[in-house]
N, C-alpha and C positions, 0 to 999 in steps of 0.2 A: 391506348397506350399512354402512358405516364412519361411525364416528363422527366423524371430523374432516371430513366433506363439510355437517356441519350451521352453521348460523351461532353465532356464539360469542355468550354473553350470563351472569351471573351469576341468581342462585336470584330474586335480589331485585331485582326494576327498582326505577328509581327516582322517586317521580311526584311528578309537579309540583305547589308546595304548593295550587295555585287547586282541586285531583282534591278536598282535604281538606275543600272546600265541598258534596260530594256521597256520596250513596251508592255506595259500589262495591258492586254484587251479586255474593255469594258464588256460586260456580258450582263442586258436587262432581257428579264423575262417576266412573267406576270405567276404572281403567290397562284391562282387558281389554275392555269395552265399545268404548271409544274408537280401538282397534286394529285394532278389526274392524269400525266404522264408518269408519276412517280407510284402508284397504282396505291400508295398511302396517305394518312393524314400523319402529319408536322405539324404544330402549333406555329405560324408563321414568325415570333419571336425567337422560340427553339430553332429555327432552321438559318436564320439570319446571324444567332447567335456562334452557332457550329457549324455551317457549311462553312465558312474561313479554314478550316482544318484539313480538306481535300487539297487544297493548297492558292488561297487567294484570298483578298483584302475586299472587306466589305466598304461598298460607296454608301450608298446612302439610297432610303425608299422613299417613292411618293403609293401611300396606298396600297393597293396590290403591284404596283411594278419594284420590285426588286434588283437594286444595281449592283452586283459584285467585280472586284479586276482579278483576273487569274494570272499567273505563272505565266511565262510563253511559253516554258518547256511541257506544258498541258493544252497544246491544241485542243484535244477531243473534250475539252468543256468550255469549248468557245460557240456553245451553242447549251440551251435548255434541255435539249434531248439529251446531250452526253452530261449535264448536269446530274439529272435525272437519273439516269444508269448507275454511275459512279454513287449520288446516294443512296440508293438498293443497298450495295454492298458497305458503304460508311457506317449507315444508321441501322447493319441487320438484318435487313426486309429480303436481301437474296444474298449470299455469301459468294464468291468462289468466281472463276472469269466467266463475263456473259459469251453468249454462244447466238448464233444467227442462222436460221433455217437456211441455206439457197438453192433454187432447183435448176435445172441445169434448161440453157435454152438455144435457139437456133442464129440468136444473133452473132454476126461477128464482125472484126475488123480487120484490114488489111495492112500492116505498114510499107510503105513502100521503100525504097533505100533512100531516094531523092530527099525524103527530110529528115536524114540521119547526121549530116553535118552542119543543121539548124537547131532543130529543138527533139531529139530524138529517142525522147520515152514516152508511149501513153500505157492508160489502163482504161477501162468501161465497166460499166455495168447498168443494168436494167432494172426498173423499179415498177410494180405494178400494184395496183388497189389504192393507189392512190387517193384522197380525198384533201383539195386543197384549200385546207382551212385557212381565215385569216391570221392564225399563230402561227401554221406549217409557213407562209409564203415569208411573212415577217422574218421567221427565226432560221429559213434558208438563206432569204438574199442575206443577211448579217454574218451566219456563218461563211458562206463563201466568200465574202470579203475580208475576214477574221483570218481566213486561212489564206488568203491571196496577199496582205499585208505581210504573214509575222512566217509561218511554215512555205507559203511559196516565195519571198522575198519580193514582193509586189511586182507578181507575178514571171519573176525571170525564173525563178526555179519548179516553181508550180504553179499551172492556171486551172482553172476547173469551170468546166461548161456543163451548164444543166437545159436540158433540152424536152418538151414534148415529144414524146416517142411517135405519135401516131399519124406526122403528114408525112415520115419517112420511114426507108425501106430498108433494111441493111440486104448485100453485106455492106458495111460502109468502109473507106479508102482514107486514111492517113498519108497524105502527101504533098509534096512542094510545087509548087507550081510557080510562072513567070507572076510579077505584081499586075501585069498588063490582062491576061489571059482570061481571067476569070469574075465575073461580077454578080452581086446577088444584092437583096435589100438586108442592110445590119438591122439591129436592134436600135428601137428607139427614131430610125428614119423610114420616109416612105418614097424616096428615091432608090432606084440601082447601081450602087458604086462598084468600082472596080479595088482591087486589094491596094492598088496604092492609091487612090483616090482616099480611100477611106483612112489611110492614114494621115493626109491631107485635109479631112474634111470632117469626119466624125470624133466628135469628143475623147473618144475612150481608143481612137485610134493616134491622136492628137496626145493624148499624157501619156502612149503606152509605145512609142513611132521607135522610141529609142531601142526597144527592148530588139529587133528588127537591122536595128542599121548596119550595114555593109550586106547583108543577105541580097545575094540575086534573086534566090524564090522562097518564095514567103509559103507558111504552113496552112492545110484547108483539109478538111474532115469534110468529105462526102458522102451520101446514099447510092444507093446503086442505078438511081435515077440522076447523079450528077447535080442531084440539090445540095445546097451546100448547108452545113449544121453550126459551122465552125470554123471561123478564122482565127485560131491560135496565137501567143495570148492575148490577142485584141479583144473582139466581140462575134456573138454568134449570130447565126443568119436568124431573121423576123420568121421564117418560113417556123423554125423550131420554139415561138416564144411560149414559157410559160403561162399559161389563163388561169381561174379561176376552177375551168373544166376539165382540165387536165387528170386523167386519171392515171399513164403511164410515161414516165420519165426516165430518160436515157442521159446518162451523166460519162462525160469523158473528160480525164484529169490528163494534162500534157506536161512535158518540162526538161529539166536536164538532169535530174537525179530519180532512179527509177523506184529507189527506197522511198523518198517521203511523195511521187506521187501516190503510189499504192497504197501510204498513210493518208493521204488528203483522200480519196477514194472510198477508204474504210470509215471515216469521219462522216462523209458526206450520207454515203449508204446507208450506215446504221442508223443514223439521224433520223432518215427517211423510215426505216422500219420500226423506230420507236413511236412512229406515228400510224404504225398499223399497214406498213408496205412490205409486200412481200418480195424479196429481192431474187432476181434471174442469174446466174453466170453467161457470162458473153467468154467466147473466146477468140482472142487476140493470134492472129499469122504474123510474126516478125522473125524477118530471117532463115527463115525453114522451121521456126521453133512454135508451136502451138502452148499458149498460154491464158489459162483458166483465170477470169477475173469477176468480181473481186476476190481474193484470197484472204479468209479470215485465218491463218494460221498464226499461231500465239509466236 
């Protein structure tokens, strides 16, 4: 393909001064990655030059790594994979809205009432064929934080936990429990804390304690074995850490807005299936109300 079939645009868009009120997330990915998620060739000049037109200001390259800042009001290109999709349809190569196979599965979740006057929306879903390359593991932890900073409001309005699906069991149990009551090993330690210990004692429990205060009981995502996956929006139990060998991953997005969890859900998922995962519907019991997740309706 010829260079003159792409739309013309300079290195540097130019953004409107009201963008200067917000964070633009920095979004690096690697020219070669990108290429071969993008399932075409772009002259890496051509793509640096016009990708700015999707709607974001180009940083500057070392090499094959590519640094673009996007819009905030564009989550889902705060990751390569949603880069990647959105140029399909920019540059020609697939027109029209993408669409996501999902087959329907046995997992589910329980919500309980108990965490209904703490943090009381989630959504799930299931993600299998996983292969977890060093660009999938890179361009996931960056998105999940991407989206925990600007779409969940660091993290009080949206958190999102990505889990190993295979040392647990569903159905699994969304619910509050005393901070005293229950203990497991977080992430990142190899001691057994307790839910307020760990707000006391672990890092990510330590910059996030706030999000929690005045709660009597604090939020915990269970298997049906009473392992625990998830301590909401803090940190997830070590029992569910992602490896290298991971082949299926179990993602639950928590928060207080049920609209943009269900956006950070769709973000995270398709991300994952742009990397050749096939995604499962889980369905959610909240309320008497049975709810199919994730839901790609436009």
């Amino acid at each position: 393909m010829t260079d003159q079939k792409f739309p013309q645009a300079s290195a540097k868009s130019n953004i409107p001064p009201f963008y200067s009120l917000f964070h633009m997330p920095l979004v690096t990915f690697n020219y070669q990655d990108f290429i071969q998620l993008l399932g075409h060739t772009i002259p890496k000049q051509t793509l640096i030059e016009r990708l700015p037109m999707i709607g974001g200001d180009f940083s500057h390259m070392n090499g094959d790594e590519i640094n673009i800042e996007f819009f905030p009001n564009r989550p889902d290109l705060t990751s390569v994979e949603g880069i990647a999709r959105a140029s399909r349809a920019f540059f020609g190569f697939r027109t029209g809205l993408q669409t996501y196979e999902t087959t329907p599965s046995d997992v589910s979740l329980n919500v309980d009432a108990s965490v209904k006057k703490i943090r009381p929306f989630v959504a799930t879903a299931l993600v299998k064929n996983i292969t977890m390359t060093d660009e999938l593991i890179t361009s996931l932890m960056g998105l999940q934080e991407k989206l925990h900073v600007g779409l969940g409001r660091n993290r009080k309005k949206v958190a999102i936990g990505v889990h190993n699906a295979e040392p647990v069991k569903p159905p699994f149990t969304y619910k509050a429990v005393d901070p005293d009551s229950v203990s497991f090993i977080p992430l990142a330690k190899d001691e057994t804390m307790t839910l307020r210990e760990i707000l006391k004692k672990h890092e990510k429990g330590i910059d996030y304690a706030y999000l929690l205060e005045g709660a009597e009981k604090y939020p915990l995502i269970v298997d049906a074995n009473h392992n625990v996956l998830s301590f909401p929006p803090i940190i997830n139990g070590s029992l569910t850490e992602v490896t290298p060998y991971t082949k299926e991953i179990f993602i639950d997005v928590t928060g207080t807005d049920r609209k943009a969890i269900h956006y950070a859900l769709n973000i995270v998922t398709t991300a994952l299936a742009e990397r050749g995962g096939k995604i499962y519907q889980t369905t959610i019991h909240d309320e008497g109300k049975k709810i199919v997740s994730p839901d790609f309706t436009p």
